[in-house]
C-alpha positions as CSV (number, residue, x, y, z in Angstrom):
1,X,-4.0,5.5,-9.0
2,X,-2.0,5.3,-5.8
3,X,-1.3,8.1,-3.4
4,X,1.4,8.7,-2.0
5,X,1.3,7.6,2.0
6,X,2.3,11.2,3.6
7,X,-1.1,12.1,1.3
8,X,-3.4,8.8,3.5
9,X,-5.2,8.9,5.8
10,X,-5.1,6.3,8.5
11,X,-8.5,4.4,7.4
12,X,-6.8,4.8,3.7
13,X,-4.0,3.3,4.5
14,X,-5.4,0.5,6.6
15,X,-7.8,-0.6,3.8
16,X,-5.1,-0.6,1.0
17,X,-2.5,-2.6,3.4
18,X,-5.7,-4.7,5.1
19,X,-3.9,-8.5,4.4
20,X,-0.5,-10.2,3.7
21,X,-1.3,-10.3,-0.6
22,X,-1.8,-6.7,-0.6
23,X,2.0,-6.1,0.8
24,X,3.4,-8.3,-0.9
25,X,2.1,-7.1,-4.5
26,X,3.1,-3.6,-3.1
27,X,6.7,-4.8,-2.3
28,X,7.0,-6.6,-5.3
29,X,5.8,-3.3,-7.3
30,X,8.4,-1.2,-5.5
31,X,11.3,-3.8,-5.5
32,X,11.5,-4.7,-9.4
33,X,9.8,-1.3,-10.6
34,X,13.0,-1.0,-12.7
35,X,12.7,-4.5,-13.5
36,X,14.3,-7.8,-12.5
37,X,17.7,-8.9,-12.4
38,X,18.3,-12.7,-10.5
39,X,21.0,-12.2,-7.8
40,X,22.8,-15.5,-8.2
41,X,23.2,-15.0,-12.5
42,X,22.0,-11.2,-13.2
43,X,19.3,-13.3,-15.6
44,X,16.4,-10.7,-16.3
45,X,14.0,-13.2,-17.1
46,X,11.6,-14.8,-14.5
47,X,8.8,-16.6,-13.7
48,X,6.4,-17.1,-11.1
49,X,7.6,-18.0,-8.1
50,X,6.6,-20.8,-5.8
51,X,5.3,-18.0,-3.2
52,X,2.7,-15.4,-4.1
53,X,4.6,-12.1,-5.9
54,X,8.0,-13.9,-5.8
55,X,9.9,-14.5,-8.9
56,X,12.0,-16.8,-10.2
57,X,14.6,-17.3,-12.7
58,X,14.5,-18.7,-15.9
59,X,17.9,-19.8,-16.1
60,X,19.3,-20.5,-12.2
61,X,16.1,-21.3,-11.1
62,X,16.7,-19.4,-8.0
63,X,13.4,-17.7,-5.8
64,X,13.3,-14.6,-4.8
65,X,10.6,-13.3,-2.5
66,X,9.2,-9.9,-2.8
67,X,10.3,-9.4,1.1
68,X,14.2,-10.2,0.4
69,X,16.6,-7.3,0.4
70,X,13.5,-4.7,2.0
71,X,13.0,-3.2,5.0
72,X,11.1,-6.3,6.1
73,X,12.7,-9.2,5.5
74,X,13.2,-11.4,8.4
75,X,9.6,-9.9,10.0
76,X,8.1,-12.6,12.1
77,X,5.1,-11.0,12.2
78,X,2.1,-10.0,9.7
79,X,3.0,-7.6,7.1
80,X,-0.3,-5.4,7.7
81,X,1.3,-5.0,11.2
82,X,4.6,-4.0,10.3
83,X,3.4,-2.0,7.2
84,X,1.5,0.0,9.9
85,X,4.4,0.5,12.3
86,X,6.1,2.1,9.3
87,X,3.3,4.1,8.6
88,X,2.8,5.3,12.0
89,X,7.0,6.1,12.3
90,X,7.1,8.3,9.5
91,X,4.0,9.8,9.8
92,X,3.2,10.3,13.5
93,X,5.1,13.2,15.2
94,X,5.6,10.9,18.0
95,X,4.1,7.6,19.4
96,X,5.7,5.3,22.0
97,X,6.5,1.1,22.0
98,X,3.8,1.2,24.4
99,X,0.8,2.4,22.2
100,X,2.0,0.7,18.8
101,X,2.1,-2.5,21.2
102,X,-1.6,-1.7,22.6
103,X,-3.1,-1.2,19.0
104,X,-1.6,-4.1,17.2
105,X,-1.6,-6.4,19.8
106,X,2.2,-7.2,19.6
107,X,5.0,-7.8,22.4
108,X,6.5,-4.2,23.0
109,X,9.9,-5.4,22.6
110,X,9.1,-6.6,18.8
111,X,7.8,-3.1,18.1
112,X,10.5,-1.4,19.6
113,X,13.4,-3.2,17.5
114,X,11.3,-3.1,14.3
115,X,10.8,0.8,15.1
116,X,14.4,0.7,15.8
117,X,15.1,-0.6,12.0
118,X,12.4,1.9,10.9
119,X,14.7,4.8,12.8
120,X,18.1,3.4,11.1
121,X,17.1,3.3,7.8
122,X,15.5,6.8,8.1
123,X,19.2,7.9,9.6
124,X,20.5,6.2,6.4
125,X,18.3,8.2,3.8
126,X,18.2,11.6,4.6
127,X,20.6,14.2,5.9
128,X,20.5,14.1,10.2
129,X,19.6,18.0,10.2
130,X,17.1,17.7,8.2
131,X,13.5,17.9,9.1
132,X,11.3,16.8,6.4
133,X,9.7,13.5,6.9
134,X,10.5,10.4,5.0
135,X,8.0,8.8,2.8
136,X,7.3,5.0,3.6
137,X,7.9,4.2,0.1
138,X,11.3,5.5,-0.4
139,X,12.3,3.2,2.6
140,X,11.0,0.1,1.4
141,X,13.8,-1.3,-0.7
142,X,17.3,-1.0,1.0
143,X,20.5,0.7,-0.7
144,X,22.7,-2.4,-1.5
């Protein structure tokens, strides 16, 4: 059973979200959990994909990563990494560029624009007076 990540600790979280496969099969849980439906036909058939948890049509043929249309797509750097800046943004009062940077061993600039993201897509899902935190999992896959 999973628990929810306001419930984690931070060893709990580390060791469920320790390597790339992990994400992904979390993404790919969270993105199609209603199902699938191919963006180039609307097909709701698929396949295996040629990349591990991505699916592909069975009529178009087209690929879809488990990373396309979330809050990570585009991230140039490990998903355990950027999984943890997520889980540090929504769950840590506050932290500055400069520790996230010293902890993951990452440029401060690339934290601070992913934490940036993190802080817009926050904006986007709840009301701006309100205070209660955000769970990682409701930010995952973006509002199209």
């Amino acid at each position: 059973m999973f628990i929810p990540f306001k419930q984690m600790t931070k060893e709990e979280f580390q060791a469920t979200f320790s390597t790339e496969e992990k994400c992904l099969e979390f993404l790919a849980e969270q993105k199609w959990q209603k199902g699938y439906v191919c963006k180039k036909c609307g097909h709701t058939n698929y396949c295996k994909g040629k990349h591990p948890f991505s699916r592909r049509c069975t009529k178009c043929k087209h690929d879809e990563s488990a990373k396309v249309d979330t809050l990570f797509e585009g991230c140039r750097f490990p998903l355990p990494k950027a999984f943890y800046i997520a889980f540090l943004v929504c769950n840590a009062k506050k932290i500055s560029i400069h520790e996230i940077s010293e902890e993951l061993n990452l440029r401060q600039m690339t934290c601070w624009s992913f934490k940036k993201k993190l802080h817009e897509c926050i904006m986007q899902k709840q009301d701006i007076s309100s205070q209660q935190k955000i769970d990682l999992q409701e930010l995952i896959v973006r509002e199209m």
